[in-house]
C-alpha positions as CSV (number, residue, x, y, z in Angstrom):
1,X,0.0,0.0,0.0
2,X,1.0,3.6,-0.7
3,X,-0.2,6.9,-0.9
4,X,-0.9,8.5,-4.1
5,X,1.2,11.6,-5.5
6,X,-1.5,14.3,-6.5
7,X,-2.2,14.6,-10.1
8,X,-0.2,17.4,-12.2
9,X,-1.6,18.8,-15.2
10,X,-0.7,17.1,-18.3
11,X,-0.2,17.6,-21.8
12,X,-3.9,16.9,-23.9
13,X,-5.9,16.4,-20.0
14,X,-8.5,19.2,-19.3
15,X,-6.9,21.2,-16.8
16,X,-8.4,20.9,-13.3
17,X,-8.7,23.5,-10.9
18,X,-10.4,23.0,-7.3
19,X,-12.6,25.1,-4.7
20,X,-12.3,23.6,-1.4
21,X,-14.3,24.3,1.5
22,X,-13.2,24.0,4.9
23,X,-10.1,24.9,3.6
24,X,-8.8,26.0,7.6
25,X,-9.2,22.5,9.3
26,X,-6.8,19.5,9.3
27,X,-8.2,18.0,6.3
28,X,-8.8,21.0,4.6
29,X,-5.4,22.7,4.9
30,X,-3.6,19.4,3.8
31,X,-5.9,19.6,0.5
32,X,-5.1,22.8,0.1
33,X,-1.1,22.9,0.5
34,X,-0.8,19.7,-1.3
35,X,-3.1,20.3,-4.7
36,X,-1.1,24.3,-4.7
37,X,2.8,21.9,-4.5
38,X,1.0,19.7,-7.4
39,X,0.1,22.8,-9.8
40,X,-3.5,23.4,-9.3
41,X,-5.3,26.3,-9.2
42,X,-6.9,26.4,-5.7
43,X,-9.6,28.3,-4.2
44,X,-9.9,27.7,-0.6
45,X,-12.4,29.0,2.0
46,X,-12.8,29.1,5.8
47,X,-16.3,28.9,7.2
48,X,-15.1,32.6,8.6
49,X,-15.1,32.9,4.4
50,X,-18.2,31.0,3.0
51,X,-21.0,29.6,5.3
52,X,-22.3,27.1,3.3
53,X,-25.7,27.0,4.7
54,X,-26.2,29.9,3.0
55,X,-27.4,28.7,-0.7
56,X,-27.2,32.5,-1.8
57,X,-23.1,32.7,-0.7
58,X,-22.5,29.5,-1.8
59,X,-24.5,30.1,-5.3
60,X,-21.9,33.3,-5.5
61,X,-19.0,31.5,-4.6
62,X,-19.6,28.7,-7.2
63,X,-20.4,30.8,-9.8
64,X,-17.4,33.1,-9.7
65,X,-15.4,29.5,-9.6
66,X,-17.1,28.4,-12.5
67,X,-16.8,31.6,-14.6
68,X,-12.7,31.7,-13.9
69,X,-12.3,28.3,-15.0
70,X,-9.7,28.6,-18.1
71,X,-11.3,27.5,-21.5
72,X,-11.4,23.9,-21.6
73,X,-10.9,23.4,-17.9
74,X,-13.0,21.5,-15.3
75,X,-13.9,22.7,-11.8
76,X,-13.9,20.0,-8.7
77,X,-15.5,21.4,-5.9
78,X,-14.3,19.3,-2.4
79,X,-16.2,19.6,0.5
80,X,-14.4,19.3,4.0
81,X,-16.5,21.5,5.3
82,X,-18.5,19.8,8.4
83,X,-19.7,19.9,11.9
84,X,-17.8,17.4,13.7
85,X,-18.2,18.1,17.2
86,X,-20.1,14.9,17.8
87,X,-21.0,15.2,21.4
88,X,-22.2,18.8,20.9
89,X,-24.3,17.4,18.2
90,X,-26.2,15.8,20.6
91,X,-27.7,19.2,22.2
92,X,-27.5,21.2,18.9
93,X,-28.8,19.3,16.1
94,X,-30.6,21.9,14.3
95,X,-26.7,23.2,13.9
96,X,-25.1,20.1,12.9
97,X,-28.2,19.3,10.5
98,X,-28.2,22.7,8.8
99,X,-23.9,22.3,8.2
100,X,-24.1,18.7,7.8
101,X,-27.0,18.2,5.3
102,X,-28.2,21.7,4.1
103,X,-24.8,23.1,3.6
104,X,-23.7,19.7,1.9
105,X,-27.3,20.2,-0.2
106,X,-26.5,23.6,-1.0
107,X,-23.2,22.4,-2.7
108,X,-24.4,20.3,-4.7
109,X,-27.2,21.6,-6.1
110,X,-25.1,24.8,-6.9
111,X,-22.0,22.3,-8.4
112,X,-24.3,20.5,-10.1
113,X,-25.9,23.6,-11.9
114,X,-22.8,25.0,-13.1
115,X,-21.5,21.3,-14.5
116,X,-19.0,21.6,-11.6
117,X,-17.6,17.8,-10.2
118,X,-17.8,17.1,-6.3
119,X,-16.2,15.0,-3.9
120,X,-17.7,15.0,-0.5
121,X,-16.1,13.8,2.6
122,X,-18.3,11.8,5.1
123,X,-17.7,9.5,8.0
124,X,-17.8,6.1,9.4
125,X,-20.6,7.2,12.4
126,X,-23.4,6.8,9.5
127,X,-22.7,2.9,10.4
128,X,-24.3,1.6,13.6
129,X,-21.3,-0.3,14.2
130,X,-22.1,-3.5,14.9
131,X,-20.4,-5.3,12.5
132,X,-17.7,-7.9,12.9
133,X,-16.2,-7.4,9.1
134,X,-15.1,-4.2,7.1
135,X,-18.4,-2.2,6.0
136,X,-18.8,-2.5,2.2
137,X,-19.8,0.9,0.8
138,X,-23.9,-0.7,0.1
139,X,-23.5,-2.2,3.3
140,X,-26.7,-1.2,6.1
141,X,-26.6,2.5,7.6
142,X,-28.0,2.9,10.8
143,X,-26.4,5.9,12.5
144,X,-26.6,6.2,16.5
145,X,-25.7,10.0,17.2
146,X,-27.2,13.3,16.0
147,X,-23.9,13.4,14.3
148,X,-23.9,10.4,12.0
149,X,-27.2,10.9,10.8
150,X,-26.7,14.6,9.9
151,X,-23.8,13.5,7.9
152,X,-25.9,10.4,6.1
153,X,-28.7,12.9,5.6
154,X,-25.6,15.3,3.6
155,X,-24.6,12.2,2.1
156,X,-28.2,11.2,0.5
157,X,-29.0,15.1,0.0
158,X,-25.5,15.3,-1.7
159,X,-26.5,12.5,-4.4
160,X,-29.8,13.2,-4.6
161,X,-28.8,16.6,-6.1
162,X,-25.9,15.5,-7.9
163,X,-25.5,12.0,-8.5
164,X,-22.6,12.2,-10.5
165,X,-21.2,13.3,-7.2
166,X,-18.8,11.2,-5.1
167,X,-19.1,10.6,-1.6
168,X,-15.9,9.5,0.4
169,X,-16.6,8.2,3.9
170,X,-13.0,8.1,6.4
171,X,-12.4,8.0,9.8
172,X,-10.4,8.4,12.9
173,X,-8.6,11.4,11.0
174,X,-5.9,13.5,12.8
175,X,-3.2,15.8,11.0
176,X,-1.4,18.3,11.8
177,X,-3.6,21.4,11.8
178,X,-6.6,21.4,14.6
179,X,-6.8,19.3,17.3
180,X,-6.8,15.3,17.3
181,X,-7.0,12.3,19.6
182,X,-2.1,12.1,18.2
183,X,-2.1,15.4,20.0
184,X,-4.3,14.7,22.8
185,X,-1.8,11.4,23.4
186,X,1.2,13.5,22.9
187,X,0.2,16.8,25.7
188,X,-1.2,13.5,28.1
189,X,2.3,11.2,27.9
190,X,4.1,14.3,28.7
191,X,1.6,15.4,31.6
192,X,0.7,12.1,33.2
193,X,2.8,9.2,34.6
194,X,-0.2,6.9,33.0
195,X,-3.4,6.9,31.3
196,X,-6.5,5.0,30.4
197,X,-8.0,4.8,27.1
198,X,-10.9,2.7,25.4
199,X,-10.1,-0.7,24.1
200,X,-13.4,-2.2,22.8
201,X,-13.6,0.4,19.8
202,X,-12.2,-0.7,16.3
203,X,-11.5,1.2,13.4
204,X,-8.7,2.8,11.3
205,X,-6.4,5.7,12.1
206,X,-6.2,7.8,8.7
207,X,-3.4,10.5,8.2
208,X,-5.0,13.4,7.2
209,X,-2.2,13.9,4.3
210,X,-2.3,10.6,3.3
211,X,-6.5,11.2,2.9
212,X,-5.9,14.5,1.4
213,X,-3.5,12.7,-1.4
214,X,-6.5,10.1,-2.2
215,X,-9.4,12.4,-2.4
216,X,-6.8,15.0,-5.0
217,X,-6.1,12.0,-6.9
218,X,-10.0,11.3,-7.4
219,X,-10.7,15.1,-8.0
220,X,-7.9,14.8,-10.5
221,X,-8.8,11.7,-12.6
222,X,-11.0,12.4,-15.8
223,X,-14.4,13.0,-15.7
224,X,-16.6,9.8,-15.4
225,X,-13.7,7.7,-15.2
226,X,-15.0,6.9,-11.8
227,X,-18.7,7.0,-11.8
228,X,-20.3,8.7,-8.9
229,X,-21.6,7.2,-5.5
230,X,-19.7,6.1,-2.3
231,X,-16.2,5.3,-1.5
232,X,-14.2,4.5,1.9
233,X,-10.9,5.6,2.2
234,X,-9.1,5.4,5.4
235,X,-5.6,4.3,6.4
236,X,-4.8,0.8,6.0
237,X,-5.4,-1.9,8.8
238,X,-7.0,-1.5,12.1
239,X,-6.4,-0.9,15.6
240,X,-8.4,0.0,18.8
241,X,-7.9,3.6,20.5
242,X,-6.0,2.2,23.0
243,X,-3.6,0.5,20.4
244,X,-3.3,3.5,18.9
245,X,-2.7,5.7,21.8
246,X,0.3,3.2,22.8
247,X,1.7,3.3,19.1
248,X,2.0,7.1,19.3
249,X,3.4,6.6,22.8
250,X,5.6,4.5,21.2
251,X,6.5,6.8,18.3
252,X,7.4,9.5,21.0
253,X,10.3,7.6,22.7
254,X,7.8,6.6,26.0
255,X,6.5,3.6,27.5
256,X,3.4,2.2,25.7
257,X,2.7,-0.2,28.7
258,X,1.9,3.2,30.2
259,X,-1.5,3.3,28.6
260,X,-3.7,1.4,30.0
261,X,-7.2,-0.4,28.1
262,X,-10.6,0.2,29.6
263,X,-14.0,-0.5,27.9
264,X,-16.3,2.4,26.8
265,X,-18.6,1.6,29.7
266,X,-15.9,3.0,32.1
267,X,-15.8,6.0,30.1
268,X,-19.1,7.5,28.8
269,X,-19.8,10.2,26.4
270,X,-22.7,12.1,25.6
271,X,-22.7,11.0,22.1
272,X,-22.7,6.7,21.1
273,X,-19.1,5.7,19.8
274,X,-19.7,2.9,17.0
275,X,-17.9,0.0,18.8
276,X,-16.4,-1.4,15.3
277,X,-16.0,1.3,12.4
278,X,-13.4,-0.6,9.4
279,X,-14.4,0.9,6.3
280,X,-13.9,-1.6,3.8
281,X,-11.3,-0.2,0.6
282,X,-12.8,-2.4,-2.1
283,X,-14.6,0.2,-3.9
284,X,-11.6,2.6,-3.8
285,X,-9.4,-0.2,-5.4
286,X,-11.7,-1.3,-7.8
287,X,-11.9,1.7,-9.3
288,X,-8.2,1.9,-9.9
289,X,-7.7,4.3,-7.2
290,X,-4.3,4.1,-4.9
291,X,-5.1,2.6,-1.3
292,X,-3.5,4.2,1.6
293,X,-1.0,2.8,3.5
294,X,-1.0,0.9,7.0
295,X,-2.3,3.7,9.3
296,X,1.5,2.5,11.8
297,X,3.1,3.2,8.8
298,X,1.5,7.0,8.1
299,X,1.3,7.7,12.1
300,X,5.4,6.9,12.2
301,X,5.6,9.9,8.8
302,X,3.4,12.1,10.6
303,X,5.1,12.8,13.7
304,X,8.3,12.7,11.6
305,X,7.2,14.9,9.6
306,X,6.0,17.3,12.0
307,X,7.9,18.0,15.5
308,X,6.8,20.4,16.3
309,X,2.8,20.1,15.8
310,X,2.8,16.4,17.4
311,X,5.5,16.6,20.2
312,X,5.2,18.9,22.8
313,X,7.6,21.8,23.9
């Protein structure tokens, strides 16, 4: 497994150029930084810069994309823009549903209009979690927080108004920008002789670079080459949070036996954790697209690559 180098523009291919929303988050940022080193022409918002509940904004926004794109060119708008506080969720749903599904709705209509592609980023909480395998992309939904089922009812409102669209659900994502369960680990093995962290929830670290790489290189590919609907993409393998809370203890030099498992019953939340989360990449590959690699593998880059965002002063 590898990660995928973001498509340059080539000789005889339509050039593409990208809007990206969310542009300030840990997702977002990496989109933005690596489609600019690739040769794209990028136009990034903030919320602070485009609320996309606001159809009339976001019909602005689009439209000026759409009217710049050079002659011949295609426009791929790429939506990291989401509310992902999921135990707030819980006691503000009218928020979470209006960013979530009428924000995502908004898009699409608006990308849709203007012949504009779209690649919308969605999660593994629209599962209920009970499975024992990786979830297929047709397997069952059945979210159990405020927060996966705003994001399903983006994903369905997203296809519904664009089906040419494609949804690409992740999960357990953590980069470098914002705050993420690597830099929670990193401030707490500094701070505290030991800790305790969950060990009966499964799922799959993904590098926020390594996701940003994958969803430029299916922005990038022609259009229809990849016919719209749902993908998973997250890093490869599995672990539990408290695996991966010892790896990056590992990673920093310290004592993984210092973290110790607990189940979720000994630490309640507001807001249901799905207690197994694999998404499944056999979609993603099928489609000829480049699977991630093992999420050890992209955690060890990460804090490499970046001192001074994962390891404390």
């Amino acid at each position: 497994m590898s990660v995928p180098a973001p498509s340059s523009p080539s000789a005889g291919s339509a050039p593409v150029s990208l809007l990206v929303t969310g542009a300030r988050g840990q997702l977002g940022s990496d989109l933005v930084l690596q489609a600019s080193g690739a040769g794209l022409a990028v136009v990034a918002f903030g919320s602070a810069d485009l609320d996309i509940t606001d159809a009339a904004a976001v019909d602005a926004a689009l439209g000026a994309f759409a009217d710049g794109l050079p002659a011949g060119g295609r426009g791929v708008v790429v939506n990291a823009a989401a509310y992902t506080a999921v135990d707030n969720a819980e006691d503000d749903s009218e928020r979470a549903y209006r960013v979530n599904e009428t924000g995502s709705a908004n898009l699409a209509r608006s990308a849709a209009a203007r012949g504009l592609g779209l690649v919308h980023v969605s999660t593994d909480y629209v599962f209920p979690g009970d499975a024992t395998t990786p979830y297929e992309v047709d397997a069952p939904t059945g979210p159990r927080s405020v927060y996966g089922a705003s994001k399903l009812a983006g994903e369905k409102a997203v296809l519904a108004a664009h089906p040419d669209a494609h949804v690409v659900r992740t999960a357990w994502v953590y980069g470098a920008a914002g705050n993420n369960f690597v830099k929670t680990m990193a401030r707490l093995e500094a701070a505290r002789p030991n800790i305790s962290v969950v060990d009966d929830q499964v799922g799959s670290p993904t590098y926020s670079a390594d996701l940003a790489a994958g969803l430029l290189e299916l922005a990038t590919r022609p259009a229809g080459t990849v016919p719209g609907g749902v993908l998973h993409l997250t890093g490869g393998g599995h672990t539990t949070w408290c695996g991966f809370a010892r790896a990056v203890f590992a990673e920093l030099g310290a004592d993984p036996t210092r973290v110790g498992a607990i189940a979720s019953a000994d630490y309640p939340q507001k807001a249901h954790r799905p207690a197994y989360s694999v998404l499944s990449p056999a979609a993603w590959t099928a489609a000829g697209l480049t699977p991630l690699r093992p999420w050890d593998a992209a955690l060890s880059v990460a804090l490499a690559e970046h001192p001074a965002a994962f390891r404390p002063a």
